[in-house]
Structures are given as structure tokens and as C-alpha cells.
C-alpha positions as CSV (number, residue, x, y, z in Angstrom):
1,X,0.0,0.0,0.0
2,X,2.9,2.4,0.7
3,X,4.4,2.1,-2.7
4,X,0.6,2.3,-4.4
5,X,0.4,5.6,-2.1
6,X,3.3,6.6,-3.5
7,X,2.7,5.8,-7.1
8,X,-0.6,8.2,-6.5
9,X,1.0,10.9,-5.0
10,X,3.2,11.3,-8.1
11,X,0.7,10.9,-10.4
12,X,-1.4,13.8,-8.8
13,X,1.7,15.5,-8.9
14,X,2.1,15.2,-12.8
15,X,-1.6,15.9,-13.6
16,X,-0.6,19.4,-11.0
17,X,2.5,20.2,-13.1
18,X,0.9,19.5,-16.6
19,X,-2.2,22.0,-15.7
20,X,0.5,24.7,-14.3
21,X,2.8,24.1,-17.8
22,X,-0.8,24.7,-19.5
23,X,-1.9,27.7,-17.9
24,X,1.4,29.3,-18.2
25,X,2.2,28.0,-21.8
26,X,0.6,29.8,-25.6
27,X,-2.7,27.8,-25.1
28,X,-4.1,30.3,-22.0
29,X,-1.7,33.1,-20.4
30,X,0.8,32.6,-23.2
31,X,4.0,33.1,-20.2
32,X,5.7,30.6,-21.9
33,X,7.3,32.0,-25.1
34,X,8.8,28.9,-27.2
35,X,11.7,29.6,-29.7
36,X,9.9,27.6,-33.1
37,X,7.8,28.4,-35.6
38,X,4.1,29.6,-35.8
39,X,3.4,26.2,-36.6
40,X,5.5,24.4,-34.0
41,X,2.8,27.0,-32.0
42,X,0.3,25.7,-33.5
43,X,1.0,22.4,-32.4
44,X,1.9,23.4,-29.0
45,X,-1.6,24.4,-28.1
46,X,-3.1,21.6,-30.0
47,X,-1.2,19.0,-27.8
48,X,-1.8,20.9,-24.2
49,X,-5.4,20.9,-24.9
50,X,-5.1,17.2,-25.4
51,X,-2.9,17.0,-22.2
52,X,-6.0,18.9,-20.6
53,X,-8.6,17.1,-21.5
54,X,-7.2,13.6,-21.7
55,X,-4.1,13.0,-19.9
56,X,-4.7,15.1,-16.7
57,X,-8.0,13.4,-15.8
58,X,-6.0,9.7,-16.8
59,X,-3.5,10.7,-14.3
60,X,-6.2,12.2,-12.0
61,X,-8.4,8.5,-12.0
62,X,-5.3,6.3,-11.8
63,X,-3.8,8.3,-9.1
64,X,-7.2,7.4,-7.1
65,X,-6.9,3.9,-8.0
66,X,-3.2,3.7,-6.6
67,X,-4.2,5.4,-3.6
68,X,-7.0,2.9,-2.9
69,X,-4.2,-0.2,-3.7
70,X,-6.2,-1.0,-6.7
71,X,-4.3,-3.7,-8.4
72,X,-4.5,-1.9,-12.2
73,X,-3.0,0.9,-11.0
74,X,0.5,0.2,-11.6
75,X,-0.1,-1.3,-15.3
76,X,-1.9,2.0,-16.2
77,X,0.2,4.7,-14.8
78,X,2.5,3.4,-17.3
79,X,1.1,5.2,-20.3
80,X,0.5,8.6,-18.9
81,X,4.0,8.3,-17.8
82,X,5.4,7.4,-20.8
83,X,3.2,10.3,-23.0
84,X,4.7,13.0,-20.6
85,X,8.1,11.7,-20.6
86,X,7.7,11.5,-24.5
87,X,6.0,15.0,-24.8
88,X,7.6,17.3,-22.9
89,X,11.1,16.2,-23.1
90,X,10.5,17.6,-26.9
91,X,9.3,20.6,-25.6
92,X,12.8,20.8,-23.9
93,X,15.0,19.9,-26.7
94,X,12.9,21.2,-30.1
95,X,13.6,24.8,-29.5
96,X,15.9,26.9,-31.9
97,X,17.7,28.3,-29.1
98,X,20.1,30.9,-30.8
99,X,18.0,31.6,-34.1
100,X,14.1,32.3,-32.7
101,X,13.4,34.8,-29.8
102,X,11.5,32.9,-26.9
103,X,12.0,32.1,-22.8
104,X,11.7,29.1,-22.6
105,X,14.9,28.4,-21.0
106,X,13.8,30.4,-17.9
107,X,11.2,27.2,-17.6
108,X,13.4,24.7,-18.2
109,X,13.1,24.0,-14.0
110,X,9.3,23.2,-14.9
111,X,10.0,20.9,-17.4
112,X,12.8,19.3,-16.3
113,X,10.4,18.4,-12.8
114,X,7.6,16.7,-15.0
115,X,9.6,14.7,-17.2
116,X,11.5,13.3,-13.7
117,X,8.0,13.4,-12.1
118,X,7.0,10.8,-15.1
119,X,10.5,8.7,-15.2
120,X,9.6,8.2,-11.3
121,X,5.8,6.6,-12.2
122,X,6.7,4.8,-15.2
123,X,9.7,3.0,-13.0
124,X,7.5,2.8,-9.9
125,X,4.7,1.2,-12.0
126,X,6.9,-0.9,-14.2
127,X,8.3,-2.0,-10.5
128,X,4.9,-3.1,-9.0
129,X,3.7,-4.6,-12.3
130,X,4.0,-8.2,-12.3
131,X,3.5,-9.9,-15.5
132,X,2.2,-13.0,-13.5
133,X,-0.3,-11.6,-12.3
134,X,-1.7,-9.8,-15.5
135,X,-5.0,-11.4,-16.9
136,X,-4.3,-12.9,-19.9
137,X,-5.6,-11.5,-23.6
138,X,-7.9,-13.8,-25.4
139,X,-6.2,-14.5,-28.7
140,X,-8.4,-12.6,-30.3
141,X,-8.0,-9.6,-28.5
142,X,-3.9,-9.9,-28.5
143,X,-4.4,-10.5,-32.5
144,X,-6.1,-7.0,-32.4
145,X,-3.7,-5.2,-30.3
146,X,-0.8,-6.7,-32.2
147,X,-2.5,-5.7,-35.4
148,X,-3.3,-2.2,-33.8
149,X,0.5,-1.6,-32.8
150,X,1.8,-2.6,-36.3
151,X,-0.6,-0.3,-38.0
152,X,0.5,2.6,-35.8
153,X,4.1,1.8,-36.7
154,X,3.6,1.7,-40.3
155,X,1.5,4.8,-40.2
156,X,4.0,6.4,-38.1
157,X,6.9,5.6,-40.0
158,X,5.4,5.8,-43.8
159,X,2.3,8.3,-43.6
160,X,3.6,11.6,-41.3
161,X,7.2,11.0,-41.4
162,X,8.8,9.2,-44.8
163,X,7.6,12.3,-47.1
164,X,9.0,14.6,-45.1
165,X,13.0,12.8,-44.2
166,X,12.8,12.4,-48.4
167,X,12.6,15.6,-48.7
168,X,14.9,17.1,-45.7
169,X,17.4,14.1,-47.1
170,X,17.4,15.8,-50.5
171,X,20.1,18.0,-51.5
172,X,17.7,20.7,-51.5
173,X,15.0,20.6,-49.0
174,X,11.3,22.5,-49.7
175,X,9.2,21.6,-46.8
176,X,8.0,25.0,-44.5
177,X,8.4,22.1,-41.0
178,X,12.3,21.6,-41.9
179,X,13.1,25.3,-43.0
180,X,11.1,27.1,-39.7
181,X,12.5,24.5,-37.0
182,X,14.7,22.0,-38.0
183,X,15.4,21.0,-34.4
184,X,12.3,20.1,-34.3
185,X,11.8,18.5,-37.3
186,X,15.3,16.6,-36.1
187,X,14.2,15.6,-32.2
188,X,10.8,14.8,-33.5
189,X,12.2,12.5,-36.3
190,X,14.6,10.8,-33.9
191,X,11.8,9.7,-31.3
192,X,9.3,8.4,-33.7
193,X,11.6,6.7,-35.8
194,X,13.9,5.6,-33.6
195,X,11.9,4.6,-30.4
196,X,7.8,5.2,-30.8
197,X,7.7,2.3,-34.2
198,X,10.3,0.3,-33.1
199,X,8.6,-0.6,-30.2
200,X,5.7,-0.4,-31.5
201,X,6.6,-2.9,-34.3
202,X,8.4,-5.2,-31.6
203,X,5.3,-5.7,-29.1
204,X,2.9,-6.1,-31.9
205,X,4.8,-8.5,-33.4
206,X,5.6,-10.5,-30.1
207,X,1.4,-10.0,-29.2
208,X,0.1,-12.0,-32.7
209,X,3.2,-14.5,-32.2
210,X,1.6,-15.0,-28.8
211,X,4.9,-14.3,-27.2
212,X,4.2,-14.2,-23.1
213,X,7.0,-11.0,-22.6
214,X,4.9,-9.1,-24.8
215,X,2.3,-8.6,-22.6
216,X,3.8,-6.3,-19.8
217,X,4.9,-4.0,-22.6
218,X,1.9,-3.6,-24.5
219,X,-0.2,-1.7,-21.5
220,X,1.9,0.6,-21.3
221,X,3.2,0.8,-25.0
222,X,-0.7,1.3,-26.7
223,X,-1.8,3.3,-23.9
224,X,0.9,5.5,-24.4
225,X,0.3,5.5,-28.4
226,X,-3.4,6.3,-28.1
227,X,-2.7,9.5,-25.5
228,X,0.1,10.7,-28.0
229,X,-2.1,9.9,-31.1
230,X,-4.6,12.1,-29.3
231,X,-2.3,14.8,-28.7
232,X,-1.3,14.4,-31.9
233,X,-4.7,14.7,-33.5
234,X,-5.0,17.6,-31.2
235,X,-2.5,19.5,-33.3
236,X,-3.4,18.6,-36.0
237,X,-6.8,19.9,-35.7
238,X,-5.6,23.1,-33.9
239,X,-3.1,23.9,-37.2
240,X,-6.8,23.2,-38.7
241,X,-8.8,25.8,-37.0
242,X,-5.4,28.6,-37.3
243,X,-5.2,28.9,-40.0
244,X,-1.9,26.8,-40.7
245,X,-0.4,26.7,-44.2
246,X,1.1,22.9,-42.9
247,X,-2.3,21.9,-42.0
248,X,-3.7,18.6,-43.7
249,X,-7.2,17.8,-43.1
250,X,-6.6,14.0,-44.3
251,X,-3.8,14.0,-41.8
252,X,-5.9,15.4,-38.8
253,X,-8.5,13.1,-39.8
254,X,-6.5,10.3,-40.2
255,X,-4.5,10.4,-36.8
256,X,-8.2,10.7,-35.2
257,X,-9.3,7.6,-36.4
258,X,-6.0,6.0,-35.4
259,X,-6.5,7.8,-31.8
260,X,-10.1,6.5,-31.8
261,X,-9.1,2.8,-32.8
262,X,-6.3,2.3,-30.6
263,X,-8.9,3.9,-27.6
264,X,-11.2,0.8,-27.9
265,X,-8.6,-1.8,-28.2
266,X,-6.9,-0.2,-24.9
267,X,-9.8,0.0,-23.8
268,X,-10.7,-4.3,-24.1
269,X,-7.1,-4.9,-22.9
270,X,-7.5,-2.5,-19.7
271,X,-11.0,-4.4,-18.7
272,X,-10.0,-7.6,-17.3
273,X,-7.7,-5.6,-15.0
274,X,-10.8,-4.6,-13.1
275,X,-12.4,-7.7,-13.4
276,X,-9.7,-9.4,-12.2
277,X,-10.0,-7.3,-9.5
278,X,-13.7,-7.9,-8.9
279,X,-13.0,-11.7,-9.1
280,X,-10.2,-11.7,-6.4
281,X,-12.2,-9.9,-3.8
282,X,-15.2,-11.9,-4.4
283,X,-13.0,-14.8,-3.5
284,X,-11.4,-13.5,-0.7
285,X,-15.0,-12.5,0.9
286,X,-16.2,-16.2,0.0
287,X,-13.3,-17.4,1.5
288,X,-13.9,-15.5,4.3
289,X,-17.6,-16.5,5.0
290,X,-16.8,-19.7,4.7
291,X,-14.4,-19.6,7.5
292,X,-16.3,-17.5,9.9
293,X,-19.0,-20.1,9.0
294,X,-17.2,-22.8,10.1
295,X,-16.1,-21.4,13.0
């Protein structure tokens, strides 16, 4: 229970540090003064409304669960753990620090405390997640979320990136993303490529081969997707509603639907945590009675 108390404390904590960075940041009070592009603001305020509306009340609702001992806690503070540590490590690095005027160095503190803040809940949970003790997926449902992880990687890797690292790759580079912020478009690059659809491809491929280490990873790995593919949609649609040269309806649209789909199959692989749950302590109070009644 201590370590479940724990886990909840620092989740309440993250949900407390992502509504301050979202108050002070472009979407509200506009403190926070990025060094990128208009679009790279765009996107900003399309991903914090995400973070409002989707990831603070995830962290919110699993930090009761962990405070309560709730045995699903620890599998699903993984994925709001590893959005934020995903996120907002960006938001530190993706900044044109010596070309673009901005301050966001004088909130590097900030950031810096929610990306620790999410390390520390994605070990504790990893820590108090024991794979023997997860329900197991009917084939079905693991051939889905194997399926669902694959398609994420391949849209991932040939639908918002491949176009655009042909291009930058070229010998003379057109696209508005690269020119305005190529840190970005760099740090961006490297963490889908290199760590969002390999792992993506990995547990999807170890769920349909039915592979038992597979399952620990792909909690946390899909519920992580499907908050980042809704923070994702959320720029999306925000470079929509600006305005935005960059902006692609099929794109926004597209990354919805992937958001969407990935929601129900997280959402069929979360359930038997709670009705694992519900079956233990309905043992434990039979067992129980039928002590007291024999005694």
C-alpha cells in the first residue's frame, strides 16, 4: 500500500505540473514564449489541450486507484508516464535556441520536474507490475492489439514521417516544417523513428506470435500511443482551426481515427484488470464467510 500511495502521490503531482505548464504555456496566459515556428505553436496548443482534457484526468483517475491499492494501477500509470516523458522532453529539446526569440529556457526548472515526475511513475509502475499476475488477452484480443501496434508503426513511420525525411534528405530541402524548426523536425524525427515504431513494431509482433513477454509492454506501450495519437490529433486539428499553411485535413482526420481505434482496443485490454480485480475480492469475501462459518 505504501508504494501504491506513492505511485498516487506522483501521479497527482504530474496531472498538477501539466495544468500549471498549460496555464502558463501559448494555449491560456501565453507566459511561456517557445523559440519555433508559428506552426511548432500551433501544435503546442493543439497537444496541451489534449494534455487537458485527456491525460490530466487519466493521471487524476489512476492516481485514485493507486491510492486505494487497486491492483491496475500500476499497469496503467504506465502510459501517462510514458506520454509525458515522450512529450515534454521535446518541448525541452525542439527549440531553436540561438535563431528564434523565446524564454523558454527560464522554464526549463518546470520541465525538467515533469519529465523526472514521469521517469519516477513509469519505474515505480513498471516495479509493481507483475506480469504474472496480468490477466491474460484472449487471442483474439492480443491479434487485435498486435495488429493495432503494427498499423500505428507503419503509419507512423510511412504516412507523417517518410515524405517529409525524403525531402529534408534531398540536396535541396522545400518543406516549410524543416526550413522554420529543423530541431524540431530533427528531435521529432529521432523519437518516432527511432523509439515510438520500433517498439511499436516489436510488441505487436511479439502479441500476434503469442509471445508471453509481450504482454507487460503492450499496457503501457498502446496506452501511451493512443494518449500521444490524441495529442497528436489535437495539433493537427488546432493547425486546422489557425489557419496553418502545414495543415492537412486527411492528416488530422486520419490520426483521429487512429486515436479512436487504438482507444477501444486499450480499452478491451484495460477491462479484465478490473475484473480481475472484482473476481479476487469476491473470492477473498467467500473465503472469508466460509471460515467464519465454520467457525
Amino acid at each position: 500500500m505504501k508504494a501504491n500511495r506513492v505511485l498516487g502521490s506522483c501521479l497527482f503531482t504530474l496531472a498538477a505540473l501539466i495544468v500549471g505548464y498549460a496555464v502558463l504555456g501559448p494555449l491560456i496566459l501565453n507566459v511561456i514564449h517557445f523559440r519555433t515556428s508559428v506552426s511548432g505553436l500551433n501544435q503546442v496548443r493543439g497537444g496541451d489541450l489534449a494534455a487537458l482534457v485527456v491525460v490530466v484526468p487519466v493521471c487524476v483517475g489512476v492516481g485514485v486507484l493507486a491510492w486505494r491499492g487497486h491492483r491496475a494501477a500500476p499497469v496503467l500509470a504506465l502510459a501517462p508516464a510514458f506520454f509525458a516523458m515522450y512529450t515534454y522532453s521535446q518541448l525541452i529539446l525542439g527549440n531553436e535556441y540561438l535563431h528564434l526569440p523565446g524564454n523558454i529556457e527560464r522554464f526549463f526548472p518546470l520541465l525538467l520536474s515533469m519529465f523526472i515526475v514521469a521517469a519516477a511513475v513509469a519505474m515505480l509502475g513498471w516495479a509493481l507490475t507483475k506480469p504474472e499476475k496480468l490477466p491474460v488477452s484472449s487471442p483474439r484480443l492480443a491479434r487485435g492489439s498486435g495488429i493495432t501496434l503494427v498499423v500505428i508503426a507503419a503509419f507512423v513511420a510511412l504516412g507523417l514521417h517518410l515524405p517529409t525525411l525524403v525531402d529534408a534528405l534531398g540536396d535541396h530541402p522545400s518543406g516549410a516544417a524543416y526550413l522554420d524548426a529543423p530541431t524540431l523536425f530533427w528531435v521529432v524525427k529521432f523519437y518516432d523513428l527511432g523509439i515510438v515504431v520500433p517498439a511499436a513494431l516489436t510488441v505487436g509482433i511479439g502479441l500476434l506470435r503469442h509471445q508471453p513477454w509481450a504482454r507487460k509492454p503492450a499496457y503501457a506501450i498502446l496506452g501511451a500511443y493512443v494518449l500521444i495519437g490524441w495529442s497528436v490529433a489535437g495539433m493537427g486539428w488546432s493547425m486546422l482551426t489557425s489557419g496553418d499553411p502545414e495543415a492537412s485535413v486527411a492528416m488530422a482526420v486520419a490520426v483521429t481515427g487512429i486515436a479512436c481505434a487504438g482507444a477501444v482496443f486499450a480499452f478491451f485490454l484495460y477491462r479484465p484488470l478490473f475484473r480481475a480485480t472484482d473476481s479476487a475480492a469476491t473470492s477473498a469475501r467467500a473465503e472469508a464467510d466460509h471460515v467464519l462459518a465454520g467457525s
